[in-house]
C-alpha angles and dihedrals in degrees: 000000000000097000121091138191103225092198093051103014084234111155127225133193088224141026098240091054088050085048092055097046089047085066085073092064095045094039089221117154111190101176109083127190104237087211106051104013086240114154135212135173096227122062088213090063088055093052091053095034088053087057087078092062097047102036092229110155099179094176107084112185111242092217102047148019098268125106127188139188100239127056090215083054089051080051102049087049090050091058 
């Protein structure tokens, strides 16, 4: 794990993870929702987040009739 963090001295196996963790330090958030103005720092949390806005619940149980936005919700429903 060649790639460390110089704020918290975390190793990472690549320097994007190591890009992405450094986020958590700046507090920058680069991905913005175009409907609400929210920011996050991953582009996979806006996707979900923009779910919200468009009502999309791409996850369909396959033992009953519910959808949801999120596969970890489809999983906690599934427990």
């Amino acid at each position: 794990r060649p790639f460390v963090c110089s704020d918290c001295g975390k190793a990472f196996r690549d320097n994007t993870t190591l890009r992405r963790h450094r986020l958590i330090h700046t507090g920058e958030k680069p991905y913005q929702c175009s409907f609400c103005q929210k920011s996050f720092r991953a582009s996979s949390t806006l996707i979900i987040h923009r779910r919200i806005h468009t009502g999309e619940k791409p996850y369909k149980c396959p033992k009953c009739p519910k959808c949801f936005m999120s596969s970890s919700s489809l999983r906690k429903h599934l427990r």
